[in-house]
C-alpha positions in Angstrom: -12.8 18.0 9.6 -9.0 16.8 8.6 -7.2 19.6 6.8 -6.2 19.2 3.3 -3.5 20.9 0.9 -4.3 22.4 -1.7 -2.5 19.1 -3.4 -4.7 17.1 -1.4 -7.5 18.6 -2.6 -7.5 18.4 -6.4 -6.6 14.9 -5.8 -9.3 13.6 -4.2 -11.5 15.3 -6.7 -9.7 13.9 -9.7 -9.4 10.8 -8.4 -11.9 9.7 -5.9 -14.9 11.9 -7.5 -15.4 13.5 -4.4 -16.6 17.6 -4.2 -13.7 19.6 -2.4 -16.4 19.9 0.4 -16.5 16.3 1.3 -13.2 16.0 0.9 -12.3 16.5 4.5 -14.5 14.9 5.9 -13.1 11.7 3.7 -9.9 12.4 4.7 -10.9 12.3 8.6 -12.4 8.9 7.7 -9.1 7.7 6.3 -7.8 9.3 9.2 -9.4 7.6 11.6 -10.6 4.2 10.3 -8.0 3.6 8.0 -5.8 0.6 7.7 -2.1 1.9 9.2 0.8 0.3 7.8 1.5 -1.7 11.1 -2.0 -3.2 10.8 -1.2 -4.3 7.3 -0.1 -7.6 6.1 1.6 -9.7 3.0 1.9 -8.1 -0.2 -0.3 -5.0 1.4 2.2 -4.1 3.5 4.8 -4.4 1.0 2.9 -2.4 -1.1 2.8 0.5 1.8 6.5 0.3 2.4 7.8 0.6 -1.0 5.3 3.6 -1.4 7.1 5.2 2.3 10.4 4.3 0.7 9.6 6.0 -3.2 8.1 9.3 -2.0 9.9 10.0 1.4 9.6 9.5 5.3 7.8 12.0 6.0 4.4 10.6 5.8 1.9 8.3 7.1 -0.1 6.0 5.0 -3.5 5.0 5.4 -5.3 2.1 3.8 -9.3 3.1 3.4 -11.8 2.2 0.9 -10.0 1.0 -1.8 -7.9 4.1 -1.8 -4.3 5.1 0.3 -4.1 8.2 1.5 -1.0 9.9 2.1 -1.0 12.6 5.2 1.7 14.6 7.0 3.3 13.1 10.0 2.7 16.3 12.0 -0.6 18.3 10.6 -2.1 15.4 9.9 -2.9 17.3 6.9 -4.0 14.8 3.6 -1.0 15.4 0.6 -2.5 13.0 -1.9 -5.1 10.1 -2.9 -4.4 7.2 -4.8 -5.9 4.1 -6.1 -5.0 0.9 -4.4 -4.2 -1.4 -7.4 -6.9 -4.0 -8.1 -5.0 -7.3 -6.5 -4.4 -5.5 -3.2 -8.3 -4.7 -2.7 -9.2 -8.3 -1.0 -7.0 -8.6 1.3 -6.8 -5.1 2.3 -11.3 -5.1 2.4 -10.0 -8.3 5.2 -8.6 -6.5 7.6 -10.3 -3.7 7.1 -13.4 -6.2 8.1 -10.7 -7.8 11.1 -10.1 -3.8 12.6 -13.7 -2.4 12.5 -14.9 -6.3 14.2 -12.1 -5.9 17.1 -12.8 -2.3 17.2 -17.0 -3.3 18.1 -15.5 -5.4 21.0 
């Protein structure tokens, strides 16, 4: 299970819904399956940049489920949840679709 801060936590629960139980075993999900920001493209990858850019370098970004998820470069540990807004979601559930399909290969 992907460790969370304490940060980390009470955001996915306020924001995602999810117990603090499941929580890390979302964030390995993100983790792992998640859209990285050299897999992104267009406005999505815009959208992960100027997110890198606002809140410091010293983070990874991953795309998953309608959600980014903001870990630690070196812990891996998840800092925060938020909603990916509403005009990113199609093109981000794409390649989502494009990186699972090359992954089956």
């Amino acid at each position: 299970m992907a460790d969370l801060t304490k940060h980390g936590a009470k955001r996915v629960k306020e924001r995602l819904n999810i117990p603090k139980k499941a929580a890390g075993k979302n964030a390995e999900l993100a983790f792992e399956k998640g859209l990285r920001h050299s897999e992104c493209k267009g406005d999505l990858k815009r959208y992960i940049a100027r997110l890198y850019f606002q809140h410091g370098a010293g983070s990874d970004y991953r795309v998953y489920n309608h959600y980014v998820y903001c870990f630690t470069f070196k812990e891996h540990k998840l800092k925060t949840a938020m909603a990916l807004p509403q005009g990113l979601h199609k093109l981000a559930d794409k390649l989502q679709a494009k990186k699972e399909k090359g992954e089956d290969t």
